[in-house]
N, CA, C and O atoms as a GROMACS GRO file, in nm:
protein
  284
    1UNK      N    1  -2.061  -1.875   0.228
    1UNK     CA    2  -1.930  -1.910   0.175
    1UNK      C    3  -1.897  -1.819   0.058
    1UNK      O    4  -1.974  -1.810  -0.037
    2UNK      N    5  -1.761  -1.738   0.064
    2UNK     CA    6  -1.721  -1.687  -0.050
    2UNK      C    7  -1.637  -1.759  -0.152
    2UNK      O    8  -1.520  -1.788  -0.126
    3UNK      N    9  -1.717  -1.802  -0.313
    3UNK     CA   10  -1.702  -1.869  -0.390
    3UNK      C   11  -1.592  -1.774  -0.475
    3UNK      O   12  -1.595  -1.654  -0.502
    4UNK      N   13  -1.463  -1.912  -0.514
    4UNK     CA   14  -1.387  -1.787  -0.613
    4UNK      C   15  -1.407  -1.920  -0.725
    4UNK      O   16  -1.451  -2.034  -0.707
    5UNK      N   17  -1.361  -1.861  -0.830
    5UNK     CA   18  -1.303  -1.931  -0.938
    5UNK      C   19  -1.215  -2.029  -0.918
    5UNK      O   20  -1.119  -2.024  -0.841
    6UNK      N   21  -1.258  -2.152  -1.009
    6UNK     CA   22  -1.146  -2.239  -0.986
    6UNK      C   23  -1.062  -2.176  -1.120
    6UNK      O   24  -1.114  -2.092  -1.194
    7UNK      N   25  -0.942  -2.222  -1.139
    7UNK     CA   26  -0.838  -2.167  -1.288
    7UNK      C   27  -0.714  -2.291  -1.299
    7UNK      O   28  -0.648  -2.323  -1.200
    8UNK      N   29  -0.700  -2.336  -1.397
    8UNK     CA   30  -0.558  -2.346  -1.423
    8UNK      C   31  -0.486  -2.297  -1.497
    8UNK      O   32  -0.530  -2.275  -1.610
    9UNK      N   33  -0.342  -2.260  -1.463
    9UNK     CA   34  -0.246  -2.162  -1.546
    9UNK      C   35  -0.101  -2.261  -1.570
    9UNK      O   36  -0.039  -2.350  -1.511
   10UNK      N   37  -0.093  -2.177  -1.704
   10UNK     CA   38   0.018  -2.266  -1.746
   10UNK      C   39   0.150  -2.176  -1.778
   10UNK      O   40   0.151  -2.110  -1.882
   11UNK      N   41   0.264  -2.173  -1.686
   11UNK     CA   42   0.314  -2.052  -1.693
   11UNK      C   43   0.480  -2.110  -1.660
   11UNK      O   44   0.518  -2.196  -1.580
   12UNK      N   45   0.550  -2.036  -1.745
   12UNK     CA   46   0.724  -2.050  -1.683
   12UNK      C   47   0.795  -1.951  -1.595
   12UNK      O   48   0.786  -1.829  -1.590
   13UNK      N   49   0.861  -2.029  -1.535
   13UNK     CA   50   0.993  -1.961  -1.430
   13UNK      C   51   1.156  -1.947  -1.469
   13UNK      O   52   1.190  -2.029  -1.554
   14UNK      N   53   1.219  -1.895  -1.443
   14UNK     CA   54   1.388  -1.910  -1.434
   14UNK      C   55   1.400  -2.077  -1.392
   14UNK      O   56   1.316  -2.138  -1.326
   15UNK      N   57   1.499  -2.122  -1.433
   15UNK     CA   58   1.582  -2.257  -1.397
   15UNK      C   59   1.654  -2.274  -1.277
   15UNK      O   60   1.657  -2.160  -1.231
   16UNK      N   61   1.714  -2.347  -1.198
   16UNK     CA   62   1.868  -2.315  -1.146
   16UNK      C   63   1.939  -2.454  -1.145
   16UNK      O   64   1.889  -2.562  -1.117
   17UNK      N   65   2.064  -2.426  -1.181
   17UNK     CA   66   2.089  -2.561  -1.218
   17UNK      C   67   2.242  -2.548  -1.101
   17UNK      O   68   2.322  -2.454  -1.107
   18UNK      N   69   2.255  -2.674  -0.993
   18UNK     CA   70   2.343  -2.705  -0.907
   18UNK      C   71   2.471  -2.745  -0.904
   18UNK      O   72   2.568  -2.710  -0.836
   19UNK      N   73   2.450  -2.868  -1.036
   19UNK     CA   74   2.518  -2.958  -1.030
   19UNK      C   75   2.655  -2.912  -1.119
   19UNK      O   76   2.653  -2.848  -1.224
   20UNK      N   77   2.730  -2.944  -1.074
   20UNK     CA   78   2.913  -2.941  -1.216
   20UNK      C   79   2.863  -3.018  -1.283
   20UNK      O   80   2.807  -3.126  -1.268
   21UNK      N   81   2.901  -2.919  -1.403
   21UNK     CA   82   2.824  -2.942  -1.574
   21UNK      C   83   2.950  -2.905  -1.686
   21UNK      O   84   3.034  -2.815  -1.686
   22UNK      N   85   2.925  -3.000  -1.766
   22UNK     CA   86   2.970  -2.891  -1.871
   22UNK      C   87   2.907  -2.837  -1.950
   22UNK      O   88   2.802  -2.890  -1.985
   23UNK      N   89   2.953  -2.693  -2.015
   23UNK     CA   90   2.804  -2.626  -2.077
   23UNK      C   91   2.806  -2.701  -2.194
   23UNK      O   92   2.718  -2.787  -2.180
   24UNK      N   93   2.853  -2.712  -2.288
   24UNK     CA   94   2.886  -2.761  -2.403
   24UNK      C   95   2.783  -2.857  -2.426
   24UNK      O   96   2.692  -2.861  -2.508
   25UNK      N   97   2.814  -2.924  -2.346
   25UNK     CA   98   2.656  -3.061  -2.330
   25UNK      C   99   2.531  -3.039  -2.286
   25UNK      O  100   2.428  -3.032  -2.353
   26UNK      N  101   2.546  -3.029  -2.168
   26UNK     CA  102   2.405  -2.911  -2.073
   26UNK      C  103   2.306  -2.904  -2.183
   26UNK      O  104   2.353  -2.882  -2.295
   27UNK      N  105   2.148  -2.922  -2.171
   27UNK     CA  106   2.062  -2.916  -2.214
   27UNK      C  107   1.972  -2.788  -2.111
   27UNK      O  108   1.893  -2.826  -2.024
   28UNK      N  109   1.994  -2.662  -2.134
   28UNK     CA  110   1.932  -2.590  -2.008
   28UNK      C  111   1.824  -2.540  -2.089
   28UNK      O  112   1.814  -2.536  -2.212
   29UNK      N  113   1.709  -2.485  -1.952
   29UNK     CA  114   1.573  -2.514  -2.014
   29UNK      C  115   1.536  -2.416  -1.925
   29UNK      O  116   1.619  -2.390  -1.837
   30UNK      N  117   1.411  -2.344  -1.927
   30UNK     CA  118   1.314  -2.316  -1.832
   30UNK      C  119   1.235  -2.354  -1.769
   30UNK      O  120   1.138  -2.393  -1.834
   31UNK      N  121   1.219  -2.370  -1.602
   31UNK     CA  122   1.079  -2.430  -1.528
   31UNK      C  123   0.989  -2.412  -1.607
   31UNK      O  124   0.974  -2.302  -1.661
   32UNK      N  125   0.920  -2.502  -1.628
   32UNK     CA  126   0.744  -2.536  -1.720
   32UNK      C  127   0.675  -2.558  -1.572
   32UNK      O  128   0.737  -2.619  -1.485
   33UNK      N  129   0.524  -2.498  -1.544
   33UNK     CA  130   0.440  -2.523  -1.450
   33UNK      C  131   0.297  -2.542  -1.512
   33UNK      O  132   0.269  -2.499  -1.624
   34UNK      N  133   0.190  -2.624  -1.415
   34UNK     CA  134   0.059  -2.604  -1.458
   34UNK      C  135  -0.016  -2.560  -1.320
   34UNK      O  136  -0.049  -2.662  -1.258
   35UNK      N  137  -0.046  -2.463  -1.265
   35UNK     CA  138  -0.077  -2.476  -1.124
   35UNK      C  139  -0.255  -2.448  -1.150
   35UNK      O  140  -0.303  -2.359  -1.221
   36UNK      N  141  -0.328  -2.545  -1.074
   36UNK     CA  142  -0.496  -2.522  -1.084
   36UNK      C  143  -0.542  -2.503  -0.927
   36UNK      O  144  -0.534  -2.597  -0.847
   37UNK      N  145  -0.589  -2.381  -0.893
   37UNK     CA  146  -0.680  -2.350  -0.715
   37UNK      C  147  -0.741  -2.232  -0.755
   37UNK      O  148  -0.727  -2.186  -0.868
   38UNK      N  149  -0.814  -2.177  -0.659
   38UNK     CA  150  -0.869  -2.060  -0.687
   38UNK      C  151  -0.805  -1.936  -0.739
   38UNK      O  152  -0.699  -1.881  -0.711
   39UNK      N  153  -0.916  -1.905  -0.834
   39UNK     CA  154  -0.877  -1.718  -0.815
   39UNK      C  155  -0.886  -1.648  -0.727
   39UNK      O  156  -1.000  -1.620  -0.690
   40UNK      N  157  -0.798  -1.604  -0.673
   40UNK     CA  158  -0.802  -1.469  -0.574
   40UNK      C  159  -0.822  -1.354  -0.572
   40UNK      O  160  -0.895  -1.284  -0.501
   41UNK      N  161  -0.736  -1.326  -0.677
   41UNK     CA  162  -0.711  -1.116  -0.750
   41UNK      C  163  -0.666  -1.181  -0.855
   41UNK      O  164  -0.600  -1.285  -0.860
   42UNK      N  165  -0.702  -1.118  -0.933
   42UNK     CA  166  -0.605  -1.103  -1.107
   42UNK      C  167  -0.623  -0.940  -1.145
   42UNK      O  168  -0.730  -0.881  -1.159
   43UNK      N  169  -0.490  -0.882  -1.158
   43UNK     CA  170  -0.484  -0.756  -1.193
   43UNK      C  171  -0.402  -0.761  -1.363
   43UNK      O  172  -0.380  -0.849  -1.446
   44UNK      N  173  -0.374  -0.605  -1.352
   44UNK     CA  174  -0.310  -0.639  -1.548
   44UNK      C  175  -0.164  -0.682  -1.540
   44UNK      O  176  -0.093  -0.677  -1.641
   45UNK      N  177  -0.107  -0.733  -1.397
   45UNK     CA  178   0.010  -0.773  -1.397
   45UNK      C  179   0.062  -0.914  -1.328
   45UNK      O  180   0.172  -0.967  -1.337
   46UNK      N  181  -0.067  -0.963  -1.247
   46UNK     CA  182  -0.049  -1.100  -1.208
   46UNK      C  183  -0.135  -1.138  -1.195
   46UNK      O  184  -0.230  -1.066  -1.227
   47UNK      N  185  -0.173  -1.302  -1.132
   47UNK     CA  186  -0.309  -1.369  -1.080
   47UNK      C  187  -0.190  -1.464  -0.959
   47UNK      O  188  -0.081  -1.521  -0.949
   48UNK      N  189  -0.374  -1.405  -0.853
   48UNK     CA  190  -0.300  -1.463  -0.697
   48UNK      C  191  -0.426  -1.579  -0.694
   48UNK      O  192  -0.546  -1.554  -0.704
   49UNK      N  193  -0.363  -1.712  -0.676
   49UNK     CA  194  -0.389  -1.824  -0.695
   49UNK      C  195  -0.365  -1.874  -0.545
   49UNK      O  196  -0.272  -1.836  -0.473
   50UNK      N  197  -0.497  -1.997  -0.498
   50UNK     CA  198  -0.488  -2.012  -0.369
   50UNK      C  199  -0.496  -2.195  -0.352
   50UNK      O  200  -0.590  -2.251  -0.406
   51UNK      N  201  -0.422  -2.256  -0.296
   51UNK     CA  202  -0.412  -2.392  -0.276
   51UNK      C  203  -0.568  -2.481  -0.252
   51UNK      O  204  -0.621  -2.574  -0.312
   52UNK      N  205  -0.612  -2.382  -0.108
   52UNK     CA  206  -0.710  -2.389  -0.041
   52UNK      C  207  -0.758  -2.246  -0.041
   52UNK      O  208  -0.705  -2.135  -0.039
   53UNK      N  209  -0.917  -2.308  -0.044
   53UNK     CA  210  -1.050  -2.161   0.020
   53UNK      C  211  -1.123  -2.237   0.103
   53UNK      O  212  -1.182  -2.341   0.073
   54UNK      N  213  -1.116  -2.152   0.276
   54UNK     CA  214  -1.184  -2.203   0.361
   54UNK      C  215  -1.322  -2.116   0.326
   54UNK      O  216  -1.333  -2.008   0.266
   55UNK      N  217  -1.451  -2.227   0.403
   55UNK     CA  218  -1.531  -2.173   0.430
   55UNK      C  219  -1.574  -2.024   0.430
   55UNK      O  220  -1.650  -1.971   0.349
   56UNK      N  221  -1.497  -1.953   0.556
   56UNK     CA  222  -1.499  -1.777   0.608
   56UNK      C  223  -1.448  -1.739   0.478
   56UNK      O  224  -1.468  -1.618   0.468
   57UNK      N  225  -1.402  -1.776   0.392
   57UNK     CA  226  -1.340  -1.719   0.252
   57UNK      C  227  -1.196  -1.704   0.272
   57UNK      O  228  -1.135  -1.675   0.170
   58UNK      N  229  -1.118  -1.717   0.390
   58UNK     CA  230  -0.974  -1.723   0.398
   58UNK      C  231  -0.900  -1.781   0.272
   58UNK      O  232  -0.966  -1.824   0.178
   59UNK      N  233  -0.782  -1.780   0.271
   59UNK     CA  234  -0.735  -1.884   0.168
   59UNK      C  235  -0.580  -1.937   0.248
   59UNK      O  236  -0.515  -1.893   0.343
   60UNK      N  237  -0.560  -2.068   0.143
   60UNK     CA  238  -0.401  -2.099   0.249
   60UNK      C  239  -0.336  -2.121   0.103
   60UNK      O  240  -0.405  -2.110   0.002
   61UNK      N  241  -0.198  -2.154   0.098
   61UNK     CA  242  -0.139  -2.208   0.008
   61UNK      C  243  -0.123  -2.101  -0.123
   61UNK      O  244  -0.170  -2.134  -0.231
   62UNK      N  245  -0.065  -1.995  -0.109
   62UNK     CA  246  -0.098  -1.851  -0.215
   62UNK      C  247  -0.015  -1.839  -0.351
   62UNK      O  248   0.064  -1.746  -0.332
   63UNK      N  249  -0.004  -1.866  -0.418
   63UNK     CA  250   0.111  -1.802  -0.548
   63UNK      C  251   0.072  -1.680  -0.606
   63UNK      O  252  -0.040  -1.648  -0.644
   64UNK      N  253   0.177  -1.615  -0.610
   64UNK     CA  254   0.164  -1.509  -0.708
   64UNK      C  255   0.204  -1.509  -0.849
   64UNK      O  256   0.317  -1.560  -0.845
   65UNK      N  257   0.178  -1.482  -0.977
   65UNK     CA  258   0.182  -1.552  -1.094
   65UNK      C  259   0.201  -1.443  -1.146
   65UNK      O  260   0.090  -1.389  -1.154
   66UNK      N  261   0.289  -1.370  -1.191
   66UNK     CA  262   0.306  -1.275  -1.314
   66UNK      C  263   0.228  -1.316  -1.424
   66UNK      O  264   0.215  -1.438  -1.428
   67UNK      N  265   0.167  -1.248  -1.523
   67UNK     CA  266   0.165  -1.236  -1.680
   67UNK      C  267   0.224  -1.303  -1.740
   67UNK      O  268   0.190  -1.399  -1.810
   68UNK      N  269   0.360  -1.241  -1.709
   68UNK     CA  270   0.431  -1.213  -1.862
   68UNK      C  271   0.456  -1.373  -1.837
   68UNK      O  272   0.454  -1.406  -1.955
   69UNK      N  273   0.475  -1.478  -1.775
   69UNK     CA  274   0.515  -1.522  -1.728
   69UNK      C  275   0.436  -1.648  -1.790
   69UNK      O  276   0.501  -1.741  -1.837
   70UNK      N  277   0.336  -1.650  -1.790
   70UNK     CA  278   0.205  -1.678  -1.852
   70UNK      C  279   0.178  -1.776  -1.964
   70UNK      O  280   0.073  -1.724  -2.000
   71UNK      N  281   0.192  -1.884  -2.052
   71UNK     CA  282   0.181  -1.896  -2.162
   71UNK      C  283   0.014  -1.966  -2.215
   71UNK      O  284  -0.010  -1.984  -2.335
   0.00000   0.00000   0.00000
C-alpha cells in the first residue's frame, strides 16, 4: 500500500453571491474552508489533496489548493 500523508488545510476562495441584494446592507465575505485527506503533490504553488487513497495507491475525490490561497 502506498501511504500518503494525512493534512488539514485551512484556506479561502472567491464568494458568489445570487440573490437581489442591496449593497449598502450586504455583508459580503470570502468562502472560509477546512479540507483534511491525503497529500498527494505539494509543489511551491499548490497542494493536491485526495478524498480517498485506495489500496493500489489510486486516489478519488482530488482538490487542487493554491498557496496563496492558504491561511
Amino acid at each position: 500500500m502506498n501511504k500518503k500523508e494525512v493534512i488539514t488545510i485551512k484556506w479561502t476562495d472567491s464568494n458568489q453571491y445570487n440573490h437581489q441584494t442591496t449593497p449598502e446592507i450586504e455583508k459580503y465575505d470570502i468562502a472560509r474552508f477546512i479540507t483534511t485527506g491525503f497529500l498527494v503533490k505539494e509543489t511551491d504553488d499548490y497542494c493536491v489533496v485526495a478524498r480517498e487513497c485506495l489500496n493500489g495507491g489510486d486516489v478519488r475525490g482530488v482538490i487542487v489548493i493554491p498557496k496563496v490561497n492558504i491561511y
